[in-house]
GUVEX-462864 format. One record per residue: residue in three letters; x, y, z of N, C-alpha, C in turn; residue number from 1. Coordinates in steps of 0.1 Angstrom, whole numbers. Layout:
BEGIN
+-----+-------+-------+-------+-------+-------+-------+-------+-------+-------+-----+
: res :    nX :    nY :    nZ :   caX :   caY :   caZ :    cX :    cY :    cZ :   n :
+-----+-------+-------+-------+-------+-------+-------+-------+-------+-------+-----+
: ALA :     X :     Y :     Z :     X :     Y :     Z :     X :     Y :     Z : NUM :
...
+-----+-------+-------+-------+-------+-------+-------+-------+-------+-------+-----+
***
This chain:
BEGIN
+-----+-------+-------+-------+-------+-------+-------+-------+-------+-------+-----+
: res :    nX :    nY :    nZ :   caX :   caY :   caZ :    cX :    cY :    cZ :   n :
+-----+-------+-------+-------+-------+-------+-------+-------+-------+-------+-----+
: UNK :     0 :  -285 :  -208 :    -2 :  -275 :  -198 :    10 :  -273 :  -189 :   1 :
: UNK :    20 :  -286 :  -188 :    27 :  -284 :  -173 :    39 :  -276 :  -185 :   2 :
: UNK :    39 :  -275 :  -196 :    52 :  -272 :  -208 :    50 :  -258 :  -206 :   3 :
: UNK :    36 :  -251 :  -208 :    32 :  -236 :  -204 :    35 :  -232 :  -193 :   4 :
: UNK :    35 :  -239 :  -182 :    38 :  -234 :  -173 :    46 :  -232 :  -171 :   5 :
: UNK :    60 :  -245 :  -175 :    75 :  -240 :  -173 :    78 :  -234 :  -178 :   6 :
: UNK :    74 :  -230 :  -190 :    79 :  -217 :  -201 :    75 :  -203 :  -195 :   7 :
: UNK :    60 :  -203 :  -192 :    61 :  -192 :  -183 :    71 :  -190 :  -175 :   8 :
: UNK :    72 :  -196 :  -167 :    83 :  -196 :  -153 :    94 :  -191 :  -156 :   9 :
: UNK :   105 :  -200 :  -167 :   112 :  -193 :  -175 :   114 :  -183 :  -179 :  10 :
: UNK :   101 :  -176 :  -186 :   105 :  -162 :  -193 :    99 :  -152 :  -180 :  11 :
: UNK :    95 :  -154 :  -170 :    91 :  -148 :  -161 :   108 :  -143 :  -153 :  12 :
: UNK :   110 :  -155 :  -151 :   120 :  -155 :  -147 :   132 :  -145 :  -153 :  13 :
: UNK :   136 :  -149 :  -165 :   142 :  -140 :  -172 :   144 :  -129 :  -171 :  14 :
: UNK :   128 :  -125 :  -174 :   125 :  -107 :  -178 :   127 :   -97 :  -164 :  15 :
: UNK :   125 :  -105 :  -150 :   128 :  -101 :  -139 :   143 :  -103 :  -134 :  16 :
: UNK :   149 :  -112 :  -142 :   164 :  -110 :  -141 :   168 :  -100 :  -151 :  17 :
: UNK :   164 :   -97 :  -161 :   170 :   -85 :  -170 :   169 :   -71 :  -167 :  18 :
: UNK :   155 :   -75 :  -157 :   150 :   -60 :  -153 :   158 :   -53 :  -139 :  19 :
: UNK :   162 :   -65 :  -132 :   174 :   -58 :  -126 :   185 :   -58 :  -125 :  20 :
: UNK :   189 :   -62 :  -134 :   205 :   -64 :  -136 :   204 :   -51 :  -150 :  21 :
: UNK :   196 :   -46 :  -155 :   194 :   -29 :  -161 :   191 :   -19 :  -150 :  22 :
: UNK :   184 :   -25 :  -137 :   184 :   -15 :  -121 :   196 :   -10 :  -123 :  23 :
: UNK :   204 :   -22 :  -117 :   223 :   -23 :  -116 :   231 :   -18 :  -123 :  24 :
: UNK :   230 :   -19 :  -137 :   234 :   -11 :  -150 :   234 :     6 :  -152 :  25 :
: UNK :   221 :     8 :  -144 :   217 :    22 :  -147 :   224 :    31 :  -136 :  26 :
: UNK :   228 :    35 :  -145 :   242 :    50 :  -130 :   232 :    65 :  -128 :  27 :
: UNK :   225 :    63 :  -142 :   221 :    80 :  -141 :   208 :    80 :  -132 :  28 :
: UNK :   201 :    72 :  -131 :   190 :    76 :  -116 :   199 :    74 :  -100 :  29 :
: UNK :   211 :    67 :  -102 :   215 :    62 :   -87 :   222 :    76 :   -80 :  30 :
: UNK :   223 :    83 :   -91 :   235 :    95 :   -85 :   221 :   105 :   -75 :  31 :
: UNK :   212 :   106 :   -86 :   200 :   113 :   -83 :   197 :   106 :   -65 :  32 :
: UNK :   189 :    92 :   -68 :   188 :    91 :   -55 :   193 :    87 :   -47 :  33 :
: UNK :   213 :    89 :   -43 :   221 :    94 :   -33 :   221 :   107 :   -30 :  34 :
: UNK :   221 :   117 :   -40 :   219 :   138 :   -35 :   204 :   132 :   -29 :  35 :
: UNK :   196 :   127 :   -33 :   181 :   134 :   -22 :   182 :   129 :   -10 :  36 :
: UNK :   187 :   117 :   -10 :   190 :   108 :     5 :   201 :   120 :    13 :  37 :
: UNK :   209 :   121 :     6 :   223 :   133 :    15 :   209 :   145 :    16 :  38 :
: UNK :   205 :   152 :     5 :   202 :   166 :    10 :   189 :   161 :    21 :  39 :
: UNK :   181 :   154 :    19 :   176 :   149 :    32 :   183 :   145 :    46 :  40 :
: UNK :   189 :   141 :    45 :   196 :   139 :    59 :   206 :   152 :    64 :  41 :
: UNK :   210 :   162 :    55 :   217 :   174 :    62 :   204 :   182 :    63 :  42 :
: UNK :   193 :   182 :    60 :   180 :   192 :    62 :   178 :   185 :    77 :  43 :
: UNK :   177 :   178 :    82 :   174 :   170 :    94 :   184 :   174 :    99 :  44 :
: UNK :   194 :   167 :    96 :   202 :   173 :   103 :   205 :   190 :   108 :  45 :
: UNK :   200 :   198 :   101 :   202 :   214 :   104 :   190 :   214 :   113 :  46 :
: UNK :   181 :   207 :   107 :   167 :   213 :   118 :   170 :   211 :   132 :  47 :
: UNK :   176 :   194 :   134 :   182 :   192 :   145 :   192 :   203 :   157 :  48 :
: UNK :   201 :   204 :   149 :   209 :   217 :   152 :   204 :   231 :   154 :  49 :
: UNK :   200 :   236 :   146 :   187 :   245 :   152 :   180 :   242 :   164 :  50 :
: UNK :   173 :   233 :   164 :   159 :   232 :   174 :   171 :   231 :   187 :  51 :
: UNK :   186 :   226 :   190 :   190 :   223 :   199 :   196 :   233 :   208 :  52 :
: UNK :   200 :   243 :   195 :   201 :   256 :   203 :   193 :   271 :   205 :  53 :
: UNK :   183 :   268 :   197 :   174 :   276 :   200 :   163 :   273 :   211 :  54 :
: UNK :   166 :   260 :   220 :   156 :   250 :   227 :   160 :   260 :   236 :  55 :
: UNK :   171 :   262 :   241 :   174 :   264 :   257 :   168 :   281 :   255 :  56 :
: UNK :   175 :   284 :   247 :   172 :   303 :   244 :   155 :   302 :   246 :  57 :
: UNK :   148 :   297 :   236 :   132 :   295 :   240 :   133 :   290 :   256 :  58 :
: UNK :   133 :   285 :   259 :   134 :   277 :   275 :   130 :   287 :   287 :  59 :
: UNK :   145 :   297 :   281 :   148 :   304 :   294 :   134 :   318 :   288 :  60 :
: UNK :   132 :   320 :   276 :   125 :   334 :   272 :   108 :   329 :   281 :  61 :
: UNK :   105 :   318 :   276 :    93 :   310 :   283 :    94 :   313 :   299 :  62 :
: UNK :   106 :   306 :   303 :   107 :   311 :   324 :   101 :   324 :   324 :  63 :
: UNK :   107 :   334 :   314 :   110 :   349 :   317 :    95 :   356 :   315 :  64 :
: UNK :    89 :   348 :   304 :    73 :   355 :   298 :    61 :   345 :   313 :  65 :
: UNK :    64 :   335 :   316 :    59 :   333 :   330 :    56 :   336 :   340 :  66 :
: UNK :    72 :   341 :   347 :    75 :   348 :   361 :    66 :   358 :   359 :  67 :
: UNK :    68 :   368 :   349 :    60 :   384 :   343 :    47 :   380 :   343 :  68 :
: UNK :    39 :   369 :   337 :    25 :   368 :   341 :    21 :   364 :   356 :  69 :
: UNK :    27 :   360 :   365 :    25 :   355 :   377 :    28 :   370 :   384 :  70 :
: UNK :    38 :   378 :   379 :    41 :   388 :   386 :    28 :   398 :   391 :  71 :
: UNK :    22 :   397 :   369 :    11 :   408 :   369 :    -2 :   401 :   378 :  72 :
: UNK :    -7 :   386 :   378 :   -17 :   386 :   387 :   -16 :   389 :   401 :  73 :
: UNK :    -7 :   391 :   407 :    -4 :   396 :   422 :   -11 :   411 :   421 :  74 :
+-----+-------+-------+-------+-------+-------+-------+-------+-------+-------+-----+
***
């Protein structure tokens, strides 16, 4: 029984060291998931940039659509 067991261990062992050291080996999925990681982070990043200057412009259009409703309840 304890022979099985080591041997399992062993080949357990193995097939999870082969399996990533072929992770490590393989180029053609790593390129892929650096572009989605970059085009994800410049998409954030633009929304960012957007939302920071269209914030104030909304901001001040908001004061302006306010004052005009406070105006008309008078």
């Amino acid at each position: 029984m304890l022979t099985k067991l080591r041997d399992f261990t062993i080949v357990a062992f193995v097939s999870i060291k082969g399996f990533v050291q072929s992770i490590k080996e393989d180029e053609r999925g790593l390129s892929g998931v650096v572009v989605a990681v970059l085009l994800v982070l410049v998409a954030i990043f633009a929304v960012l940039l957007v939302w920071t200057e269209l914030g104030g412009w909304l901001g001040e259009l908001w004061k302006k659509i306010t004052e005009s409703a406070n105006e008309l309840k008078r």
